[in-house]
N, C-alpha and C positions, 0 to 999 in steps of 0.2 A: 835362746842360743847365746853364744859368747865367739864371735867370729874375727874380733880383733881387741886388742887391748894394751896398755901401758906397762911401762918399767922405766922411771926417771931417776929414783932413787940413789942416791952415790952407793959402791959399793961397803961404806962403813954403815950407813944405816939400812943396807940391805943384814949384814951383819951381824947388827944390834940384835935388829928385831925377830929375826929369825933363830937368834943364837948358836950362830956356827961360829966356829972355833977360825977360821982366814976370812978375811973379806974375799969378797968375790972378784973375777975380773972380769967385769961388764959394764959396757958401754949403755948411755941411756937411751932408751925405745921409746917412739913414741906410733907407732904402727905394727904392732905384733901381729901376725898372720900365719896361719895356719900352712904348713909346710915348712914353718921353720923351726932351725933350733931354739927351743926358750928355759929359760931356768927353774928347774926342780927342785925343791925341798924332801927328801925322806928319811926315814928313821933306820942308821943300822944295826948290826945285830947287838950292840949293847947299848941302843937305843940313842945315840948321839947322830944330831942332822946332818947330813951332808947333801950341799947344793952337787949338782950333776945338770949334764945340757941334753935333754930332749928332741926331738923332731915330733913336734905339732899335727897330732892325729895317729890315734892306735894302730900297729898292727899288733895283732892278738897271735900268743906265741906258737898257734897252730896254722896260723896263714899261708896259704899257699904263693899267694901273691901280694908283696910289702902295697900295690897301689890301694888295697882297701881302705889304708890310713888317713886316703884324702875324704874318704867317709864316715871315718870316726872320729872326726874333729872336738865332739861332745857326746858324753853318755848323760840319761835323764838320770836325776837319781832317784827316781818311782821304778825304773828299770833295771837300771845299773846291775844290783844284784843278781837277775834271774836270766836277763840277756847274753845269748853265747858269747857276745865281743867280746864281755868288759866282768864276767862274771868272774873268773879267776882272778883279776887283777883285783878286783873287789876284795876281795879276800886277803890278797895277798901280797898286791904291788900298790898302795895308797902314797899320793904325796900331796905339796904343798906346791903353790904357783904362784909367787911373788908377784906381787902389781899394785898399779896407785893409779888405775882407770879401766875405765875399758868402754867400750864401742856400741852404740845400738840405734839403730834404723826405724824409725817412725814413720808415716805418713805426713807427707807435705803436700802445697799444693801448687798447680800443674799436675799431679800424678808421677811425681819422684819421691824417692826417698831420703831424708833429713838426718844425717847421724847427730848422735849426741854421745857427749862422753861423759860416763859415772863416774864420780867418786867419791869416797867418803867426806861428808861434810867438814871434817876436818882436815880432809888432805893429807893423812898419813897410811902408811902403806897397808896392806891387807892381803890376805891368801886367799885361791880360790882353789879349790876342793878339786883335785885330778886322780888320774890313774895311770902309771906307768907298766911296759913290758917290753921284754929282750924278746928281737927275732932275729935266728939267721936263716938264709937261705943257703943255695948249695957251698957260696963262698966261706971261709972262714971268718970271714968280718959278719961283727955282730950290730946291728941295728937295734936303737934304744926312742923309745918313743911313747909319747905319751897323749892323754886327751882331758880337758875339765869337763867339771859336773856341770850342769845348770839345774834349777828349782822355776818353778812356776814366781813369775814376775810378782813384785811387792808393790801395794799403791801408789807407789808414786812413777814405776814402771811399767804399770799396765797397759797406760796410753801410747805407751812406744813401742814397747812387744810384751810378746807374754811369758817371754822366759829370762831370766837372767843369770847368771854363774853362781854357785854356790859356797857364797862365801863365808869364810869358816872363823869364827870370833877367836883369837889365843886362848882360851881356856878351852878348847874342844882339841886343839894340835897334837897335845901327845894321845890323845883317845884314837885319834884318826892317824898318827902314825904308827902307832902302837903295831911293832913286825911282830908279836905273838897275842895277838889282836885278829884272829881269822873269822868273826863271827860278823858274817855281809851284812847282816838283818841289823844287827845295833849301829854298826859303823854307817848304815844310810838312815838312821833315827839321828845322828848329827845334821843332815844336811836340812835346811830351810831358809825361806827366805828372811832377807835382813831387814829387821825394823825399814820404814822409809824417811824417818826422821836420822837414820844413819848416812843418810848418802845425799847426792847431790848430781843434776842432771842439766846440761849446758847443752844446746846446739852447738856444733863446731863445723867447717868448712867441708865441703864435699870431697877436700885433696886427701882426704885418709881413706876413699875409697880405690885408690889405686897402692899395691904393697911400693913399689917403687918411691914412693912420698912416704920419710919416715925423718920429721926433722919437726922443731917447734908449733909449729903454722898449723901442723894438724890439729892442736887441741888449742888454737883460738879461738874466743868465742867469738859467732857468729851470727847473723840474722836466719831465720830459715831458708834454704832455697838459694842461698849463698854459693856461687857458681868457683871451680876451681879452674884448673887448667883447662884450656880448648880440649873435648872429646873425653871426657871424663864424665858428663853429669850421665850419659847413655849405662853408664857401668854401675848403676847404686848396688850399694850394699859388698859387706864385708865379702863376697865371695866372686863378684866379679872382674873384677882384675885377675884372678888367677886360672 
């Protein structure tokens, strides 16, 4: 799963690295949560990126009702493809999701659970494989919203879950943006997991499991089992606060 995650980055090397043409205007994250709006990379019709702001969890453009989104927070990418949610987007709404960490829940002990935050060994930024789609309902306003991939967890994340985001090396970006690029089958032959020698895995404080805490503190490091605010350790993991 990938149920919370980072955006620190200033927006000049949000920029850079993604090669869009303005920097972006975004303030830095450090508790990214699902039901919110977060920042998209895709490819448009003459193939140049433009970032766009999401709501975190699909609705798929046939939905009858937008609440399905808080259950498609993530599509597998063993599935992605053939799965009614995420299958046309597959095809034909792919983007990029900016980030320099992200969130995962292991066993500690007492019987709670211990986040820890990923990030590239290096500390520079990195995309993680999503899917975007327009929905509206009877109103005339259009709802834009999107979901990330995950792949089955790499060595050195298997001890803490067994799925992790699927994240996509810069040489695979225009393959995976590619808008006349409709063929789901090759497009989910990009997705796997990242070497573990790429990344890097920190316990941090249990105050990132509440979305209301979104400031430094979340991603210091910590000892295990590292208690946050009163009435908080009861809520682990990335989906109980909300």
């Amino acid at each position: 799963m990938c149920g919370r995650f980072t955006l620190r980055a200033s927006p000049q090397e949000i920029q850079r690295a993604f090669g869009l043409d303005a920097a972006p205007q975004l303030a830095p994250r450090f508790n990214v949560a699902p039901g919110q709006a977060i920042a998209t990379v895709h490819a448009d019709r003459d193939g140049r990126r433009v970032l766009g702001m999401r709501r975190w969890g699909l609705v798929p453009h046939w939905a009858r009702d937008p609440r399905i989104g808080a259950r498609l927070v993530n599509a597998r990418a063993e599935t992605a493809a053939t799965r009614p949610a995420f299958r046309d987007a597959m095809r034909l709404h792919r983007c990029l999701v900016p980030a320099d960490g992200f969130y995962e829940w292991g066993a500690a002990a007492g019987g709670t659970r211990q986040p820890h935050l990923v990030t590239r060994a290096d500390a520079e930024l990195f995309a993680i494989a999503g899917l975007y789609e327009h929905w509206r309902g009877e109103s005339a306003d259009w709802l834009h919203t999107c979901t990330l991939i995950t792949v089955p967890s790499n060595a050195l994340l298997r001890a803490i879950h067994d799925r992790m985001p699927a994240i996509l090396p810069p040489e695979h970006w225009d393959a995976w943006l590619d808008p006349a690029g409709k063929d789901a089958a090759r497009a989910a032959a990009l997705l796997a997991p990242r070497p573990e020698g790429e990344l890097r895995a920190v316990a941090v404080s249990r105050r990132v499991n509440r979305t209301e805490f979104d400031d430094r503190a979340c991603i210091e490091p910590q000892g295990p089992g590292t208690d946050a605010p009163s009435g908080e350790a009861e809520r682990d993991g990335p989906y109980g606060s909300r």
